[in-house]
C-alpha positions in Angstrom: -18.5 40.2 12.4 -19.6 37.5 14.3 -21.7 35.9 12.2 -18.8 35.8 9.0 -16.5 34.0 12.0 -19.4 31.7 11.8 -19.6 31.0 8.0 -15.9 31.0 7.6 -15.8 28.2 10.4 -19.0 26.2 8.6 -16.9 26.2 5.3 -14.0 25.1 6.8 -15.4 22.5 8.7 -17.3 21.1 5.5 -14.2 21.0 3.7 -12.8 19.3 6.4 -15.9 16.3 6.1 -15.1 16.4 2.2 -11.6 15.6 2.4 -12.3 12.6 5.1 -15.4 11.6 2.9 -13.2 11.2 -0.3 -10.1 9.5 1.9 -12.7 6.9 3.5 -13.8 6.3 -0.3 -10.7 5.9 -1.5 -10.4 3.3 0.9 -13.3 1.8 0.4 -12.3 1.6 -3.3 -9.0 -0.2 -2.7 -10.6 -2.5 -0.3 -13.4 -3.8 -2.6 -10.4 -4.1 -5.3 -8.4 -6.4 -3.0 -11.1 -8.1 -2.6 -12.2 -8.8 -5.8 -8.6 -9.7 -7.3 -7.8 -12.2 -3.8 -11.0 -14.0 -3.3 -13.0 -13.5 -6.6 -10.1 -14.0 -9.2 -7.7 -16.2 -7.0 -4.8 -13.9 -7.5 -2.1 -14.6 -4.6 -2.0 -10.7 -3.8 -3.5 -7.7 -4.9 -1.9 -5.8 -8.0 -2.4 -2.2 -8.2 -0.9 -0.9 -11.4 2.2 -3.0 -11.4 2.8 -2.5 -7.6 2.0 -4.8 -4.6 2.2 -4.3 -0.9 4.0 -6.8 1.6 4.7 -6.9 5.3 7.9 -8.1 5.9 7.6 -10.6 8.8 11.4 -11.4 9.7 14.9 -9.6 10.4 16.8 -10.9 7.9 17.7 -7.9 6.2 17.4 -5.6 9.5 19.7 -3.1 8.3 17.6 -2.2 5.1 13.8 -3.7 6.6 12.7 -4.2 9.8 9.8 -6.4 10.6 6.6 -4.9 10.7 7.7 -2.6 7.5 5.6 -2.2 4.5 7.5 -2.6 1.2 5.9 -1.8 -1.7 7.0 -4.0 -4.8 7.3 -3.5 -8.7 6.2 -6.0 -10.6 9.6 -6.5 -13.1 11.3 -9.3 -14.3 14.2 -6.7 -15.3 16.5 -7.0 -11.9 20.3 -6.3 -11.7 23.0 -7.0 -9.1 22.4 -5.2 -5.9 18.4 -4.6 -6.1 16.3 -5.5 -3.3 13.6 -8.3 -4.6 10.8 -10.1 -3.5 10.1 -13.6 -4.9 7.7 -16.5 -4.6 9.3 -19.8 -3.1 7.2 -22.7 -1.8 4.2 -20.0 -1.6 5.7 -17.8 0.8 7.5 -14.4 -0.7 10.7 -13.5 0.5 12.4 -10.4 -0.2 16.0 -10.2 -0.4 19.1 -8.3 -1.9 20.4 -9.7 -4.9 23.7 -10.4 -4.5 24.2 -12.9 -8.0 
């Protein structure tokens, strides 16, 4: 009996190292893509599939986003009245609610 406690703890504990090997891969992946699309292809920020990832920095829209958040964006030029967007001006990106 002892021994099957053993084994079942062994297989859980290399599943365990599997799922934390793949996570620090997938990590490793995005990294490298960063990477590659900031400093190799001179792209502003990194894409992934039509969504980007930004820090918002002030309190302007403390309500809806605090500094320190993470937004993530989709990359759209189809906006309407009331959506919350992130733009490009003077090359710093400011996210705001559209309001007209």
């Amino acid at each position: 009996m002892n021994n099957q406690k053993r084994i079942v703890f062994e297989k859980i504990i290399n599943y365990l190292l599997n799922v934390l090997l793949v996570i620090f891969g997938i990590i490793l992946l995005i990294s490298i893509y960063t990477g590659v699309q900031t400093k190799m292809l001179g792209s502003k920020y990194a894409d992934f599939f039509g969504y980007s990832f930004f820090e918002v920095q002030t309190g302007s829209m403390a309500e809806t986003i605090n500094p320190g958040d993470w937004i993530v964006v989709k990359l759209t030029n189809k906006v309407k009245l009331n959506d919350i967007i992130t733009y490009e001006i003077d090359g710093d990106y400011v996210t705001h609610r559209l309001i007209e």
